[in-house]
Backbone bond lengths (Angstrom), bond angles and torsions (degrees), N, CA, C in turn:
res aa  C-N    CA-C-N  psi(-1)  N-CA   C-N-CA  omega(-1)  CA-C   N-CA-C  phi
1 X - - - 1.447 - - 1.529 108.65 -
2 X 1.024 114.31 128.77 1.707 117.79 168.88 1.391 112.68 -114.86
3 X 2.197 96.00 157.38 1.518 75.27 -145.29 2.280 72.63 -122.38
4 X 1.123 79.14 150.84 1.857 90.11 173.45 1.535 119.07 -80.42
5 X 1.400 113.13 79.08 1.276 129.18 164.87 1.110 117.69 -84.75
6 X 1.520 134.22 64.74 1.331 128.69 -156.45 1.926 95.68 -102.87
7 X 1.328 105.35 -36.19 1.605 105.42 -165.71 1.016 101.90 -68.15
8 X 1.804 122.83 141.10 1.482 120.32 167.43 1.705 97.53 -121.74
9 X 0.918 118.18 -7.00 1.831 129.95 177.87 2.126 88.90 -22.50
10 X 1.144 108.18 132.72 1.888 113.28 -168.92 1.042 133.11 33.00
11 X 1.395 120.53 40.86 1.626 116.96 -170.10 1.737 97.31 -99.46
12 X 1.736 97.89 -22.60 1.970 76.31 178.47 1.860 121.36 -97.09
13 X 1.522 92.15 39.44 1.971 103.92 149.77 1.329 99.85 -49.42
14 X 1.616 104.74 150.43 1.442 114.85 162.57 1.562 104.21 -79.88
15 X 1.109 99.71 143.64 2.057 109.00 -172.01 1.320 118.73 102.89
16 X 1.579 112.18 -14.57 1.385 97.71 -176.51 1.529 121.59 -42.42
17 X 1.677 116.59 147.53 0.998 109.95 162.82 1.565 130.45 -84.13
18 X 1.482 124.47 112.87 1.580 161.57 -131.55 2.207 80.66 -95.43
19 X 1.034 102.52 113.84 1.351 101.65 162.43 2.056 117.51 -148.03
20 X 1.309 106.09 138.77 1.315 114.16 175.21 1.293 123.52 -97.75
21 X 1.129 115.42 141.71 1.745 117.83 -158.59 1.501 106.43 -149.43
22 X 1.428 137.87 137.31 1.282 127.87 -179.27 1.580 103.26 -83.84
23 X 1.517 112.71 130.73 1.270 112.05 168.26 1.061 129.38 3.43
24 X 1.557 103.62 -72.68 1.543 127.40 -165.17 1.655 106.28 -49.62
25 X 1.082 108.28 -8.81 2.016 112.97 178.96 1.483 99.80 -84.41
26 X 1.586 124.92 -29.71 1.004 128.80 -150.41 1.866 107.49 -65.63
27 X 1.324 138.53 161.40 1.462 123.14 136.37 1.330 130.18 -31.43
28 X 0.924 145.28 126.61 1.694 109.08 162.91 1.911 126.52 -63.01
29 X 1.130 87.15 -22.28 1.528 119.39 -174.63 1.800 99.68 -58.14
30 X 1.702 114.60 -42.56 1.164 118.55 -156.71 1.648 97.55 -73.96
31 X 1.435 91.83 -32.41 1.848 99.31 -167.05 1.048 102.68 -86.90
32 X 1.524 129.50 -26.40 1.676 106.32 176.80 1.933 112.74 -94.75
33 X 1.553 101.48 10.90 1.058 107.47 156.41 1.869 138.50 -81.77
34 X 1.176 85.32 -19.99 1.739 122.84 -167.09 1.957 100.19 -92.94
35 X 1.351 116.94 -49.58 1.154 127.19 176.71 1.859 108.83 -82.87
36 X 1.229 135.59 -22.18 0.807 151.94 -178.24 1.635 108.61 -78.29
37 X 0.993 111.54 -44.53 1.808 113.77 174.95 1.470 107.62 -51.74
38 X 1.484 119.36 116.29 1.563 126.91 169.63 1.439 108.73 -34.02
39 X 1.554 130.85 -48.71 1.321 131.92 -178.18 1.459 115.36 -33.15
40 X 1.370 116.80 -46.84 1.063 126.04 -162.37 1.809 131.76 -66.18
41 X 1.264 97.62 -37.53 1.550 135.18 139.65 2.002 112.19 -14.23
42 X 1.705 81.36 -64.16 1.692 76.41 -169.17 1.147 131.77 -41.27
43 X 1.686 110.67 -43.54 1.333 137.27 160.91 1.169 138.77 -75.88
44 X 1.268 113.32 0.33 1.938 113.98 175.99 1.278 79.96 -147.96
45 X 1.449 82.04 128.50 1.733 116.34 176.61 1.603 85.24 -99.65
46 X 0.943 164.08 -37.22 1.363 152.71 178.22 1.401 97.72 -58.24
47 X 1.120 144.93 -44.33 1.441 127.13 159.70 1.020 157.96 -59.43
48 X 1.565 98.58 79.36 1.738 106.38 -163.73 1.165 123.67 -115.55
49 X 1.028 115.38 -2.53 1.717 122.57 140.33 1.393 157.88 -74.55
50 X 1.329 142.87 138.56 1.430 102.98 166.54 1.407 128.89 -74.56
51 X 1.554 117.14 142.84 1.210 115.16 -169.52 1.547 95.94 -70.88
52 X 1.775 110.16 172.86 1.626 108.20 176.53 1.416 76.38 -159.74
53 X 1.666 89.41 -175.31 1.695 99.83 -167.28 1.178 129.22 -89.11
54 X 1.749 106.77 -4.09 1.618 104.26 154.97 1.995 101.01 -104.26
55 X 1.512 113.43 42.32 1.628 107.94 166.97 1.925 95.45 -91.40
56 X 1.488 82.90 -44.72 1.267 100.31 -163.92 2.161 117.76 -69.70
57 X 1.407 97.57 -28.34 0.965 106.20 159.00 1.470 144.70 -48.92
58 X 1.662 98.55 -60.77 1.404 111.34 136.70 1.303 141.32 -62.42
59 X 1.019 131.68 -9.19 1.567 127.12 167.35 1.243 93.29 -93.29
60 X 1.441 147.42 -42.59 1.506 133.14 172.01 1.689 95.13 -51.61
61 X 0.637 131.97 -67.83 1.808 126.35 -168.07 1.810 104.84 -46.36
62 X 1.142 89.49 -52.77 1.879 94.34 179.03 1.506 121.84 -27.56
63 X 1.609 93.82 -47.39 1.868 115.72 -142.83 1.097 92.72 -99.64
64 X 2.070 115.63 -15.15 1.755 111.86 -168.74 1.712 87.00 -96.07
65 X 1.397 119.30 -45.61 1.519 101.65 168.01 1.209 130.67 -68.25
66 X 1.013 134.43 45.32 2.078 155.79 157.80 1.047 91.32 -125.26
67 X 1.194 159.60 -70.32 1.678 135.38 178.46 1.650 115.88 -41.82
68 X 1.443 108.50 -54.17 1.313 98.43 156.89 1.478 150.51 -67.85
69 X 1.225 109.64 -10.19 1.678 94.85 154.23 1.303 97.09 -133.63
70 X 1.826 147.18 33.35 1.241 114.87 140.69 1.696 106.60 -133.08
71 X 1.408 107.81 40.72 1.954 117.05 170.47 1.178 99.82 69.64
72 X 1.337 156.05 6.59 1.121 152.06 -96.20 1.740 147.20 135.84
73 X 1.564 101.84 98.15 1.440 98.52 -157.65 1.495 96.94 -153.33
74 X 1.443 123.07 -154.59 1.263 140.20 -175.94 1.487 116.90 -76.91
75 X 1.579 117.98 141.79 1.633 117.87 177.80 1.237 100.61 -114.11
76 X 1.214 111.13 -177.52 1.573 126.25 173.10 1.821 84.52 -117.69
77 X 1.550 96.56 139.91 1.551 107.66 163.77 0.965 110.66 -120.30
78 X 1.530 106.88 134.27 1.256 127.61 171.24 1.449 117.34 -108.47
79 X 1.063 124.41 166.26 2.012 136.42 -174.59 1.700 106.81 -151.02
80 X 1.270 98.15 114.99 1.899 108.99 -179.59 1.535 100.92 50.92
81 X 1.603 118.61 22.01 1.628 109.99 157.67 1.501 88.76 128.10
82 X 1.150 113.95 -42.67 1.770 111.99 -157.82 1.406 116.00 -78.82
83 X 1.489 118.06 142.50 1.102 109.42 172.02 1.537 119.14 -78.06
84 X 1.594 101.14 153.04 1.738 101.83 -154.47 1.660 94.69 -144.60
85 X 1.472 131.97 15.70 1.249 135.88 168.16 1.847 107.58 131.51
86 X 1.453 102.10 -168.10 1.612 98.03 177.60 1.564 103.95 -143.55
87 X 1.014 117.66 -168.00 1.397 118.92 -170.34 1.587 108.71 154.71
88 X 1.246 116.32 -176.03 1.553 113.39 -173.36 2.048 102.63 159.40
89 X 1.472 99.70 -174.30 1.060 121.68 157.16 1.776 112.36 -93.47
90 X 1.335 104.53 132.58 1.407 108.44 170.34 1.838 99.66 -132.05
91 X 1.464 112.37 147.00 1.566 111.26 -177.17 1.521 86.03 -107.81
92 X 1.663 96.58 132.33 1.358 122.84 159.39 1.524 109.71 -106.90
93 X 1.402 128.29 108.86 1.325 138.07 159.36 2.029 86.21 68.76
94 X 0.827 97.11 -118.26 2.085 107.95 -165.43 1.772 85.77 -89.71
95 X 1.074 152.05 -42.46 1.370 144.24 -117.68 1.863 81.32 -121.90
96 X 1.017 118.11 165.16 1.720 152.41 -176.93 1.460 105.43 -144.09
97 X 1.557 97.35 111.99 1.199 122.42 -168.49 1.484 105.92 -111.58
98 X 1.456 113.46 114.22 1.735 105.07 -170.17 2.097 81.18 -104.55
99 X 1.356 99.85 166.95 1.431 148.55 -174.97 1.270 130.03 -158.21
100 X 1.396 123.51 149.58 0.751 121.63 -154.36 2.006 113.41 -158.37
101 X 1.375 127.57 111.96 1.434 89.81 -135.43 1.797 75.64 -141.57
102 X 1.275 140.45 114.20 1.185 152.17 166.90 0.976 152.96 -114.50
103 X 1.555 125.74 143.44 1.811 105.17 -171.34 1.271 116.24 -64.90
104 X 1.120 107.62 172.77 1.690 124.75 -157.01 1.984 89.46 -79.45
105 X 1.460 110.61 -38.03 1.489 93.00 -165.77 1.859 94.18 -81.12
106 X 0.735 117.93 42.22 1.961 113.66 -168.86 1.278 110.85 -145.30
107 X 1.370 118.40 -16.93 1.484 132.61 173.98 1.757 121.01 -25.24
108 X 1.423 110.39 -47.38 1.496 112.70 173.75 1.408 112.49 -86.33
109 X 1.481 138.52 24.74 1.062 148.52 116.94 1.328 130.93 -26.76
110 X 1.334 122.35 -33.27 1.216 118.66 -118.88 2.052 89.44 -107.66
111 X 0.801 126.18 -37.06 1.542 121.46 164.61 1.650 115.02 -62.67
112 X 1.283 122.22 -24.28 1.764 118.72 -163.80 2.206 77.69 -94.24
113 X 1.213 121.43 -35.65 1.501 113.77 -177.09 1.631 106.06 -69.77
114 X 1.412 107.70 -47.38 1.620 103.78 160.30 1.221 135.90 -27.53
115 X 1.302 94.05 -83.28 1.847 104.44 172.98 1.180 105.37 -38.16
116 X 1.427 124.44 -67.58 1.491 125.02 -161.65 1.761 113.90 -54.20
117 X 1.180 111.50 -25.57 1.935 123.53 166.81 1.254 104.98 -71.94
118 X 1.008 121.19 -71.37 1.464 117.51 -170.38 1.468 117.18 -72.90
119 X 1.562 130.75 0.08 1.455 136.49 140.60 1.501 101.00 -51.75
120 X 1.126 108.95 -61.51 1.569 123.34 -165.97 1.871 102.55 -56.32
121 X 1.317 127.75 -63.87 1.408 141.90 152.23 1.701 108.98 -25.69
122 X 1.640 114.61 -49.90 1.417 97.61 171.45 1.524 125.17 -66.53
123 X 1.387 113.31 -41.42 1.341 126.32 161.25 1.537 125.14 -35.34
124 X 1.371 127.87 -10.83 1.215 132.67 -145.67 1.339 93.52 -143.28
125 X 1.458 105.27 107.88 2.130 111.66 -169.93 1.342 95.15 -72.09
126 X 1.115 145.97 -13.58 1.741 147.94 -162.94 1.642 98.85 -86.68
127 X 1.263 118.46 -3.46 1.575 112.26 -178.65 1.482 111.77 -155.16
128 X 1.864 94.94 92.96 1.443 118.94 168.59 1.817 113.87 -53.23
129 X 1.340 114.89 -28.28 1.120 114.10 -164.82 1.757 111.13 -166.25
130 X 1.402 123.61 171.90 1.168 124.65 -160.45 1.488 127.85 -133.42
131 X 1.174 138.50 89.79 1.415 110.79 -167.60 1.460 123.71 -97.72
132 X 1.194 119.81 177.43 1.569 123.85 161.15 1.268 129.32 -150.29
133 X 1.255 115.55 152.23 1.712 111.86 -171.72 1.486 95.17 -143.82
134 X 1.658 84.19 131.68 1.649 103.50 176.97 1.045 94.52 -121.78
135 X 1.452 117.53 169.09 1.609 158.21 168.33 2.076 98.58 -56.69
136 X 1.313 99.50 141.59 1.489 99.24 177.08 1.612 87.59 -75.39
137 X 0.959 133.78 -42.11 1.059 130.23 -176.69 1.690 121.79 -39.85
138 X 1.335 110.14 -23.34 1.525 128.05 173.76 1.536 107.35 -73.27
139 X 1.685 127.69 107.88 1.116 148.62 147.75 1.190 150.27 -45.72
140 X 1.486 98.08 -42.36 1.321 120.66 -163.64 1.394 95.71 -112.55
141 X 1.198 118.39 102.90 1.775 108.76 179.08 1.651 112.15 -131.55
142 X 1.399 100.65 45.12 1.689 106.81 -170.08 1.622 93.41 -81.62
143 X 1.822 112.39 -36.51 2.009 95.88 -171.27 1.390 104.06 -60.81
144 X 1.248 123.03 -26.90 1.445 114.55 -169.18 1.613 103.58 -84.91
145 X 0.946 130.09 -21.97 1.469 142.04 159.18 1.769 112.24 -48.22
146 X 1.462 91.09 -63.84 1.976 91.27 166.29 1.380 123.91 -70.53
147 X 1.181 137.14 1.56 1.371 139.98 -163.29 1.791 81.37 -120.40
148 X 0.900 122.14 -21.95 1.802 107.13 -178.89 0.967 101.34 93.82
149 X 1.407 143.67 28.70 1.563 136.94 159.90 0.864 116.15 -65.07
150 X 1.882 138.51 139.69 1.337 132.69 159.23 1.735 117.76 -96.27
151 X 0.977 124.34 -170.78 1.403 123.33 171.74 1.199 107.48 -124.77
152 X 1.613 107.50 111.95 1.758 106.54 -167.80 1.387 99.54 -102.53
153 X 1.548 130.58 -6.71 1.736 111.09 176.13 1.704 90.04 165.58
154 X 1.350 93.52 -158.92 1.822 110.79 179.66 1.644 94.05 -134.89
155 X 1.354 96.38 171.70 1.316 96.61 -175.17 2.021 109.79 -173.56
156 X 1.002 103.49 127.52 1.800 98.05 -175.47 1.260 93.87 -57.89
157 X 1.414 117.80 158.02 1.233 136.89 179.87 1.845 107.74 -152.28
158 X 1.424 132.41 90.19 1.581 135.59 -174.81 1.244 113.79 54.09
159 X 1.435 113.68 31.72 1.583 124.97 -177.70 1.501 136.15 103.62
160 X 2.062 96.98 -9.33 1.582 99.98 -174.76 1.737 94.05 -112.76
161 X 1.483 119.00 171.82 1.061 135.16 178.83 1.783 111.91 -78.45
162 X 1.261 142.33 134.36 1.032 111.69 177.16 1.709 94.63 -128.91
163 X 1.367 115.90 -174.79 1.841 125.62 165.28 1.628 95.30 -108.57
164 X 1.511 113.50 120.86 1.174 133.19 171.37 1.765 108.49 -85.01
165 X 1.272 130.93 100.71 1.065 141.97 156.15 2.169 126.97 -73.38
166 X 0.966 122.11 141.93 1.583 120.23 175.78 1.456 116.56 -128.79
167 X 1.505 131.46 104.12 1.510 113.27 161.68 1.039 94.24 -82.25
168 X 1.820 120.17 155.44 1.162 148.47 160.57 1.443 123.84 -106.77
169 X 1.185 105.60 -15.75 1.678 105.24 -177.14 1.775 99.84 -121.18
170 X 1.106 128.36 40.18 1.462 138.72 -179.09 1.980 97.70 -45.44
């Protein structure tokens, strides 16, 4: 059953309640609403299409097959119920690559959803460590600054350039 968490109207109060949910709970409607906002664009250069409802279909299937063969994959986040973006751990080669990818009205979310993953990531003996890759286009890199990320290089990633980040003490 999926449930229509589309409203985010006050979810980025401090306190919201931070909850993880597998996609598959999600609308589909909510996520190709969420991926569908021009905003979103600015920041993923992998997004060069418009999403539609079998984009979204398939990337829900994608993210549910990485739970199935590595325990472990992408959530939908929600705040006081609503859905507010998705993100997760994904394993690249040996390394676990968390992301984190949100609507524009949910944006100051995005460190209290952190912490709460990478609590979850410490909990989990399968992940010594954590990476991330942003867009050069990404400016603002003080949360990854408070979480103890370093910047270990760049690196192609399906044709775009990305900034390779590492926590070590997750």
């Amino acid at each position: 059953m999926t449930a229509p968490v589309t409203n985010t109207a006050a979810v980025k109060r401090p306190g919201a309640a931070i909850d993880f949910v597998r996609l598959t709970a999600i609308a589909p409607e909510a996520i190709l609403d969420h991926m569908s906002d021009p905003r979103m664009a600015e920041h993923m250069p992998l997004l060069s299409e418009p999403w539609t409802p079998e984009t979204v279909a398939g990337f829900v299937a994608a993210k549910e097959a990485c739970w199935q063969r590595d325990g472990l994959g992408h959530w939908a986040f929600l705040a006081d119920g609503r859905y507010v973006g998705w993100g997760g751990f994904q394993k690249e080669g040996e390394e676990w690559d968390f992301g984190l990818v949100l609507r524009p009205d949910a944006f100051g979310l995005g460190m209290a959803i952190a912490r709460k993953a990478l609590a979850f990531a410490r909990d989990d003996g399968r992940i010594p460590f954590v990476t991330f890759l942003l867009p050069p286009s990404r400016r603002h890199l003080g949360a990854l600054a408070r979480l103890g990320a370093v910047e270990i290089g760049q690196i192609d990633y399906a044709g775009e350039r990305f900034r390779k980040f590492r926590l070590d003490r997750i």
